[in-house]
RODO-2510 file (C-alpha; in nm, 4 decimals, decimal comma):
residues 309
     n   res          X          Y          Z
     1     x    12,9798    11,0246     8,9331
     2     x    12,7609    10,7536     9,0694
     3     x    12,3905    10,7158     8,9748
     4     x    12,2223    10,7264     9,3623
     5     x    11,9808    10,3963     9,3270
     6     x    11,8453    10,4712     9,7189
     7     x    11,7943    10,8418     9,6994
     8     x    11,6969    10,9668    10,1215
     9     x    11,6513    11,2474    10,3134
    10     x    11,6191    11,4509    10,0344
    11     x    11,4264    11,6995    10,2202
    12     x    11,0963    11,5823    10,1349
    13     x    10,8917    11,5883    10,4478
    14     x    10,7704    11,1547    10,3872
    15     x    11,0077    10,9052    10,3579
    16     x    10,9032    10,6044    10,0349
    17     x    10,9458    10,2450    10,0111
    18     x    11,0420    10,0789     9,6604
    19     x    11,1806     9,7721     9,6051
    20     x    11,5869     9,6275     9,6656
    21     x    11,7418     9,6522     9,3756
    22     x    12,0657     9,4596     9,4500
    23     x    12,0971     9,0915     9,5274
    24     x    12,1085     8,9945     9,8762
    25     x    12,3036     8,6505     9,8121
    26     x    12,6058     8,7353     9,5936
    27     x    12,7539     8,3362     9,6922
    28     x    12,6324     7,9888     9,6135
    29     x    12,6568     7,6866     9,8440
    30     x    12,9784     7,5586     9,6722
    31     x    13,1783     7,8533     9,7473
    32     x    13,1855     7,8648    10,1846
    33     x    13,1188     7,6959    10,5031
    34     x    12,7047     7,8028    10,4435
    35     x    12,4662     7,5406    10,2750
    36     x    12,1594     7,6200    10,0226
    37     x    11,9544     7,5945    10,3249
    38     x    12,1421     7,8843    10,5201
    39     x    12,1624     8,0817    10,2464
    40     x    11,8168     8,0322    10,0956
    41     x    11,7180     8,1818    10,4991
    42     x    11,9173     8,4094    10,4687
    43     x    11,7701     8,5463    10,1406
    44     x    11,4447     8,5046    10,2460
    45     x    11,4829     8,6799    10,6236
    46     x    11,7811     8,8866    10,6354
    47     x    11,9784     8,7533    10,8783
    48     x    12,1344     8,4017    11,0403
    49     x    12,1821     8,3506    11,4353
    50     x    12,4577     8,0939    11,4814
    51     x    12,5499     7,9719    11,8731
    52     x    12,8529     7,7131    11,8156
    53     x    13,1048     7,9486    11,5842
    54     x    13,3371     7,9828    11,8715
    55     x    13,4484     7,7129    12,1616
    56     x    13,4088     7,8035    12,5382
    57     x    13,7704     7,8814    12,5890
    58     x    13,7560     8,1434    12,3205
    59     x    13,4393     8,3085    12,4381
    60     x    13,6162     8,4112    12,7335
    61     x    13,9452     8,5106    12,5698
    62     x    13,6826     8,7555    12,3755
    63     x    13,5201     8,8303    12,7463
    64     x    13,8198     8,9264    12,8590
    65     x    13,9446     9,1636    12,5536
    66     x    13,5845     9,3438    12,5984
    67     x    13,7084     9,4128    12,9659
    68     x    14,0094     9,5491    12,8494
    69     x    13,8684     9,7563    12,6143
    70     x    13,6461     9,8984    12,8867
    71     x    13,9163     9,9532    13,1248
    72     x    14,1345    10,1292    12,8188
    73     x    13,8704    10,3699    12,7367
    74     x    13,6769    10,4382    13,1000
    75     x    13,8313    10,7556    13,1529
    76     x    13,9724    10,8469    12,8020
    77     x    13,7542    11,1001    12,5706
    78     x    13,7764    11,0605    12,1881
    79     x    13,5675    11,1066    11,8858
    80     x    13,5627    10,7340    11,8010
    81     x    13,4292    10,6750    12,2226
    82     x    13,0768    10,7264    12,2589
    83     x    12,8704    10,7855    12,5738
    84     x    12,5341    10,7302    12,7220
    85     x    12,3412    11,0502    12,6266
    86     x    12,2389    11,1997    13,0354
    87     x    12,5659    10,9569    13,1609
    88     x    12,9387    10,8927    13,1459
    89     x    12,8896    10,5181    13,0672
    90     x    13,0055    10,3815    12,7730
    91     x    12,8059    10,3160    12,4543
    92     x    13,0395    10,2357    12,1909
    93     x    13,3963    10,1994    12,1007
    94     x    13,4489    10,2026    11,7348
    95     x    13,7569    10,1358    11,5206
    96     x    13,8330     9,7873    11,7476
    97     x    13,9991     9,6258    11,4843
    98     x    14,2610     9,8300    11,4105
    99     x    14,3399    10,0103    11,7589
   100     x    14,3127     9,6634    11,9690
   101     x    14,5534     9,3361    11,8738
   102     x    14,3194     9,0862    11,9781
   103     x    14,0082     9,2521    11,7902
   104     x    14,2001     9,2693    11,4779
   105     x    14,2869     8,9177    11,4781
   106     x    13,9203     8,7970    11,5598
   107     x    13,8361     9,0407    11,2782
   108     x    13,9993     8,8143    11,0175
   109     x    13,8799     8,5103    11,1423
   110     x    13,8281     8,2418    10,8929
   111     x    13,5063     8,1256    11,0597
   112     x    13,3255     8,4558    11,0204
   113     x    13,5250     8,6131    10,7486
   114     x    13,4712     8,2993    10,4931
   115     x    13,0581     8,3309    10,6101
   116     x    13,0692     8,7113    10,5053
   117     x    13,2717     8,6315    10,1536
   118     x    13,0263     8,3876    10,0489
   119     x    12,7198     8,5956    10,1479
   120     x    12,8741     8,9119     9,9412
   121     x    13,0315     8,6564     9,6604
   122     x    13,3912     8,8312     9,6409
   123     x    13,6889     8,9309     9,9372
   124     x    13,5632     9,1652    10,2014
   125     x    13,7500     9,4133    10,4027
   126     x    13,5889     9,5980    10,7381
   127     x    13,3933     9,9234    10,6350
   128     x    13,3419     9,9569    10,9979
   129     x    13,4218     9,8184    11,3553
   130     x    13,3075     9,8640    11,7272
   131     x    13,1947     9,7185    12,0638
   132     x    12,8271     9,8309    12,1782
   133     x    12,7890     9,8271    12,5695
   134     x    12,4431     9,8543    12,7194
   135     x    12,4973     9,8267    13,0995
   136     x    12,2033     9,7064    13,3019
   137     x    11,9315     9,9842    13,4630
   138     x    12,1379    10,2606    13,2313
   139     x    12,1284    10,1217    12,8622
   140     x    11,9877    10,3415    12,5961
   141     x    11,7474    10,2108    12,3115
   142     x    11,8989    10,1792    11,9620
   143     x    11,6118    10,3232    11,7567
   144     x    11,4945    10,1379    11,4255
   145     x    11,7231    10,1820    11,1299
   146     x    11,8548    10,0148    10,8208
   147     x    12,2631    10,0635    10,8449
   148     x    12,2793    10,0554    10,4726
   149     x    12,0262    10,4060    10,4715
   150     x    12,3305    10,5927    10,6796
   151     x    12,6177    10,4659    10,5078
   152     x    12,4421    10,5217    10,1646
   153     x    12,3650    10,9185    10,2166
   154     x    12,6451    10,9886    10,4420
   155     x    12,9235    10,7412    10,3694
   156     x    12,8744    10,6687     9,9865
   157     x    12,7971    10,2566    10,0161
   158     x    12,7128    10,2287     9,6705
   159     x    12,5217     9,9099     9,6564
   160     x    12,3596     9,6747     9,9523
   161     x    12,6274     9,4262     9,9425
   162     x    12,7918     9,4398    10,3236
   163     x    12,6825     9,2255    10,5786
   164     x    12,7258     9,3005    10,9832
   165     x    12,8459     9,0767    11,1610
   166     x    12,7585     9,0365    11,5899
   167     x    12,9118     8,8193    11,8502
   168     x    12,7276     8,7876    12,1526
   169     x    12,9569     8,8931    12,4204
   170     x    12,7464     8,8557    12,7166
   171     x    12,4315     8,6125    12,7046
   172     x    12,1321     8,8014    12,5290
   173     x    11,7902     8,7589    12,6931
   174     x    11,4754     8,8872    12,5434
   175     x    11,4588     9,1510    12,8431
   176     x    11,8242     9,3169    12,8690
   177     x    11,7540     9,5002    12,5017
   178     x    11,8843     9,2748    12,2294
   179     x    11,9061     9,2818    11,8962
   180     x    11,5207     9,3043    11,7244
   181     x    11,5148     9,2319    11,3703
   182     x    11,1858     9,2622    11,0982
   183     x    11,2512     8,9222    10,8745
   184     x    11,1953     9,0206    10,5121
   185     x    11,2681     9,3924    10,5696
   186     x    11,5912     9,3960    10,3478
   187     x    11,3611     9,3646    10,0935
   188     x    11,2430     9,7040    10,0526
   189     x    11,4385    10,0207    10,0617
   190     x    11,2583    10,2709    10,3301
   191     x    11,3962    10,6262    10,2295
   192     x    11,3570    10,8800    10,5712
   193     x    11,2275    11,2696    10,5329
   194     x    11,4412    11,5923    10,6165
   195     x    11,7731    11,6608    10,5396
   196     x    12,1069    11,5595    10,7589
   197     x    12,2664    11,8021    10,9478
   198     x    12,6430    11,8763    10,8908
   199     x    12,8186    11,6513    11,1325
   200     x    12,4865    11,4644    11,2004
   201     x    12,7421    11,1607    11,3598
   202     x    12,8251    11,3164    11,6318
   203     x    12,4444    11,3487    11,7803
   204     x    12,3077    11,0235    11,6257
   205     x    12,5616    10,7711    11,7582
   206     x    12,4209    10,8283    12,1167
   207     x    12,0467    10,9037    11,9674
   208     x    11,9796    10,8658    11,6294
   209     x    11,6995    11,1681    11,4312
   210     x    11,8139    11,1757    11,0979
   211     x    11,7720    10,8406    10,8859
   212     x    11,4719    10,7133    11,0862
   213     x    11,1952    10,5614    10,9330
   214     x    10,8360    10,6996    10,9480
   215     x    10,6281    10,5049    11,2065
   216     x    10,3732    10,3761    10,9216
   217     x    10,6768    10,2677    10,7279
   218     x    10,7461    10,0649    10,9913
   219     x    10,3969     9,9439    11,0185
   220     x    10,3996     9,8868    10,6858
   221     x    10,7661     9,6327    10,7244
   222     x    10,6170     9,4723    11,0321
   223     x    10,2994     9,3902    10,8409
   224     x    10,4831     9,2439    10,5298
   225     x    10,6202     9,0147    10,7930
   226     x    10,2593     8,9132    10,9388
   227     x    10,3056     9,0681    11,2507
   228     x    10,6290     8,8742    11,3483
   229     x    10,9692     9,0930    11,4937
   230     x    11,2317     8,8290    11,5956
   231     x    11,4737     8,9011    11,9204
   232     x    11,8458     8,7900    11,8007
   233     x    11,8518     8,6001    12,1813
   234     x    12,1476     8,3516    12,3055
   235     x    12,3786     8,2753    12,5206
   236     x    12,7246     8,4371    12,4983
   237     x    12,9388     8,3264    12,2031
   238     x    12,6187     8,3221    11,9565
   239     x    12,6876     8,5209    11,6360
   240     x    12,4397     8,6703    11,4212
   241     x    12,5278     8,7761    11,0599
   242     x    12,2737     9,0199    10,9183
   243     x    12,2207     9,2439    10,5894
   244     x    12,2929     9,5914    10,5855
   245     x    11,9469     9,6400    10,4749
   246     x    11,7622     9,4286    10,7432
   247     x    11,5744     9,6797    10,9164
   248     x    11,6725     9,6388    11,3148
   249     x    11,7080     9,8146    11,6606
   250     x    11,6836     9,7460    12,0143
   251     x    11,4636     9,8011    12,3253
   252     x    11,6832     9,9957    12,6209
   253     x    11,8446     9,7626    12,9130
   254     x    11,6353     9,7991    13,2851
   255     x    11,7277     9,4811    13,3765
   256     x    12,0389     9,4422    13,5672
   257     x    12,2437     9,2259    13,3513
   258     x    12,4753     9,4301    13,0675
   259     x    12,4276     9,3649    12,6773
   260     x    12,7323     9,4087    12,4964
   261     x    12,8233     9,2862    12,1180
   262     x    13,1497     9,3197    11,8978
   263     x    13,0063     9,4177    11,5421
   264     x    13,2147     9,3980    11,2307
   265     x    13,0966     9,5647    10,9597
   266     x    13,2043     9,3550    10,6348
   267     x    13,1881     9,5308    10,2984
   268     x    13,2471     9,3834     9,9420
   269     x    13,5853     9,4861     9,7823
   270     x    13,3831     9,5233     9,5069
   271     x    13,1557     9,7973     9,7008
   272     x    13,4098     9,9951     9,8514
   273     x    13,2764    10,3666     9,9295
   274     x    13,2513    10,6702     9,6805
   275     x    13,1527    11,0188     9,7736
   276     x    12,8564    11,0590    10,0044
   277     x    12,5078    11,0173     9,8456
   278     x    12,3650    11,2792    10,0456
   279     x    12,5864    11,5152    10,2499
   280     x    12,8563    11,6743    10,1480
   281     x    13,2024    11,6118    10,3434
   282     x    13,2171    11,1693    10,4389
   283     x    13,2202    11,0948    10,8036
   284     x    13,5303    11,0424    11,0028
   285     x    13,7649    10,7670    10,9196
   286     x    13,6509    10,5582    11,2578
   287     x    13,3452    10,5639    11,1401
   288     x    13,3909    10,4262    10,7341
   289     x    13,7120    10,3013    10,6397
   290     x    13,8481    10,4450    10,3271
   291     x    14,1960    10,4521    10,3558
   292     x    14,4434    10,1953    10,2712
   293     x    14,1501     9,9108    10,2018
   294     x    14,2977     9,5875    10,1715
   295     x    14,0932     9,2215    10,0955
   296     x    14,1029     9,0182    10,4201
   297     x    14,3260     8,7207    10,4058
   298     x    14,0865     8,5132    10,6537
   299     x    14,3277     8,3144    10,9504
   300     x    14,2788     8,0178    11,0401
   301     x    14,4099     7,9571    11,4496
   302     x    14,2452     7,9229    11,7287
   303     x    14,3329     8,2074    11,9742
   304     x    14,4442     8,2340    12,3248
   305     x    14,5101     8,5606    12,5619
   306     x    14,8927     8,5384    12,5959
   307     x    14,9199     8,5833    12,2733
   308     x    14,7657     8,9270    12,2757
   309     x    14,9336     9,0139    12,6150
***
């Protein structure tokens, strides 16, 4: 039996904040591609945007495997395809890197994968994968959350020591709903009120209720960071890594250009999951990996479309 270090929704009716009690940096600058200065940011904010991981050629080799995966899934219904709530479009497609060739070789990528190893300080494997469309005029809002809160109570993460990981598939602008992030927010651990619901995932990927914070919680997070909420903006091709703690969420899309993101979840080998924290029966397997975990062995090529074709 694990000892529960983030105890949440334990039916209380307010939510708490205490302090992290895990590292965020597990690495040192000797052991990746990151210097102290990255990961000294990184410790200090939560996060690190990054615009020149991938060359032009491969942005649009991704571009064009996010098409695909539309076109794939436009008409299909699954568990792991979610849906606008009030519209058939597309929100997210999870489980990417093992249902799509391409997205399971970008996946192991040496250039992300090696970031993520030396962030958590040991081999990583993907807890969870999945593309997030927000089309323009249509796009729902992404309400604030800390990932870590959800996969603690109803995935059994043990410890904060995963790291998402986003590349910008379409240029982000600060008014088509991108990523917002509160720097210094993986700090604290913001527990939510109520209890979850059995089967609570299949509401709260199209409009999350259980595991939000309490609005003076967030006031709270947003004052600790004098007043300052940072908008993970770029042009296509940008990648942000961020904690599983860093407290984020994003704005819906009325302008008329789409938002869409490839997120890999990566988890420490070292922090794979255990029973659920707070529910009783863990989500699907689409949703957290459990099954057959294996470390990444990162790859090193370049990649082009004909080889996926």
């Amino acid at each position: 039996m694990h000892k529960d270090f983030y105890p949440s929704r334990t039916g209380e009716n307010a939510g708490k904040i205490t302090n992290r009690k895990d590292p965020v940096v597990y690495g040192n600058a000797a052991e990746g591609p990151l210097d102290k200065n990255d990961l000294d940011y990184y410790n200090e904010n939560g996060y690190l945007l990054y615009d020149d991981l991938f060359n032009e050629e491969e942005l649009k080799v991704m571009q064009e495997g996010l098409q695909d995966i539309l076109n794939k899934n436009e008409k299909k219904e699954a568990d792991h395809i979610i849906r606008e709530p009030g519209s058939n479009e597309i929100r997210s497609v999870f489980e990417i890197h093992k249902d799509d060739p391409f997205f399971k070789s970008l996946s192991k990528n040496k250039r992300i994968v090696q970031i993520a190893e030396q962030l958590l300080g040991s081999q990583v494997y993907i807890m969870q994968s999945r593309i997030n469309f927000k089309p323009g005029f249509k796009g729902k809002e992404f309400y604030w959350h800390s990932d870590f809160e959800t996969w603690h109570v109803e995935d059994g993460m043990p410890n904060m020591r995963a790291v998402s990981c986003s590349i910008v598939l379409t240029d982000n602008h600060e008014f088509n709903g991108p990523i917002m992030l509160i720097p210094g927010s993986h700090k604290w651990y913001v527990s939510c009120p109520g209890k979850t619901e059995e089967d609570n995932y299949k509401t709260s990927l199209k409009k999350q209720e259980s595991g939000v914070p309490e609005n003076k919680k967030m006031e709270k997070l947003v004052e600790e960071a004098n007043g300052q909420i940072d908008r993970a903006v770029g042009p296509a091709g940008s990648v942000l890594f961020f904690d599983c703690n860093t407290m984020h969420g994003s704005a819906g899309n009325i302008s008329p250009f789409p938002r869409s993101n490839v997120f890999f979840v990566f988890n420490s080998i070292e922090n794979k999951l255990v029973e659920p924290f707070g529910t009783g029966q863990p989500r699907p397997e689409f949703l957290a990996n459990r099954e057959n975990i294996k470390p990444i062995k990162p790859e090193t090529s370049t990649f082009r479309k004909s080889q996926y074709a």
